[in-house]
N, C-alpha and C positions, 0 to 999 in steps of 0.2 A: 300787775299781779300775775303771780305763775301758777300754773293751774297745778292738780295735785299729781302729782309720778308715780306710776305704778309699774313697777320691774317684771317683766316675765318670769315666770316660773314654770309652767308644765300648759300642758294640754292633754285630756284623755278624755275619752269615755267613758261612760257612766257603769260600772258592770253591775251585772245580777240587778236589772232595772224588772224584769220581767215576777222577781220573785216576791218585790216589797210592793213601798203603797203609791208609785209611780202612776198607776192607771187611774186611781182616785181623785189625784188633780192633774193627768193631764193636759185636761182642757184651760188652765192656768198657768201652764206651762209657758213662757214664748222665750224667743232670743233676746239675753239681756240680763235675765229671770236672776236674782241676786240667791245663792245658793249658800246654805255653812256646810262647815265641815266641823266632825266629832271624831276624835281618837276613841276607838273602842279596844284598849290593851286588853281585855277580858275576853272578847269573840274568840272563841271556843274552834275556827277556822283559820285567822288568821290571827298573831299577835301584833301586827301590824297595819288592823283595819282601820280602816277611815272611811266611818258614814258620810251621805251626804244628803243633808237637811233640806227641805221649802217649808216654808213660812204661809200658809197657806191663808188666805181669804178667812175662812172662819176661825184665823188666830191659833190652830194646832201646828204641829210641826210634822212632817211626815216624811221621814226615811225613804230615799228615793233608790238609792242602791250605795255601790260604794266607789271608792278609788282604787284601779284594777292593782291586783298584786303583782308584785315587782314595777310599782310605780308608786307604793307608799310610804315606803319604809321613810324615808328623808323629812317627809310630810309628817308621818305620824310623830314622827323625835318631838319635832317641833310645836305640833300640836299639844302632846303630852308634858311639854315644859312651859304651857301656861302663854305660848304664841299667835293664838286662835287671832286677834286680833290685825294683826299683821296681814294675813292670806283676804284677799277677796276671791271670788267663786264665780263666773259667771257660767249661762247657757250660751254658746256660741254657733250652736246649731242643733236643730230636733228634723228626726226625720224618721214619720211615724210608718212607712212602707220597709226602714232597714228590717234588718234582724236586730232583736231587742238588744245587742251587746251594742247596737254603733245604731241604736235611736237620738240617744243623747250628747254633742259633745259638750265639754266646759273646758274653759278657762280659765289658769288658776295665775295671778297676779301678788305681788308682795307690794305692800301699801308704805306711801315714805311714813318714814317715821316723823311726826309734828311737832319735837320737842322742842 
């Protein structure tokens, strides 16, 4: 049996982690940590944003920051045409001493398709 393949797609960091609800669970946090992403075409900043979600222990979801600009655009298309599914998200390194832009890295993978 072959296991499942996931494509590389990006790597970045978590931006504006310092302004959302990041410090609320980052004790929940770890590497690994399965993370969504949400096309926000409406952010009043950027038309291009892409939140990014935890699933948190008490069942809420809480906005951890976003996907830095000039690394969304392609993501966000995508997202916005109903592809959400597709992208996995992972934390691929926290490191609470950086500066809050490069606390977070993740992982962004494209899942095979199972049809």
């Amino acid at each position: 049996m072959f296991a499942k393949r996931k494509l590389y797609f990006t790597e970045c960091y978590l931006a504006g982690r310092k302004y959302h609800e990041a410090d609320e669970v980052w004790e929940q946090l770890k590497v690994g940590t399965q993370l969504r992403l949400q096309a926000e075409p409406d952010n009043r900043f950027d038309p291009y944003a892409v939140g990014v979600l935890f699933h948190a222990a008490d069942s809420e979801d809480y906005l951890l920051g976003y996907i830095p600009r000039g690394e969304n655009k392609h993501l966000s298309a995508f997202l916005e045409m109903g592809w959400t599914d597709i992208f996995e998200c992972r934390i691929s390194k926290l490191d609470a001493q950086a500066h809050p832009e490069n606390q977070v890295l993740m992982t962004i993978k494209i899942k095979k398709n199972q049809q």
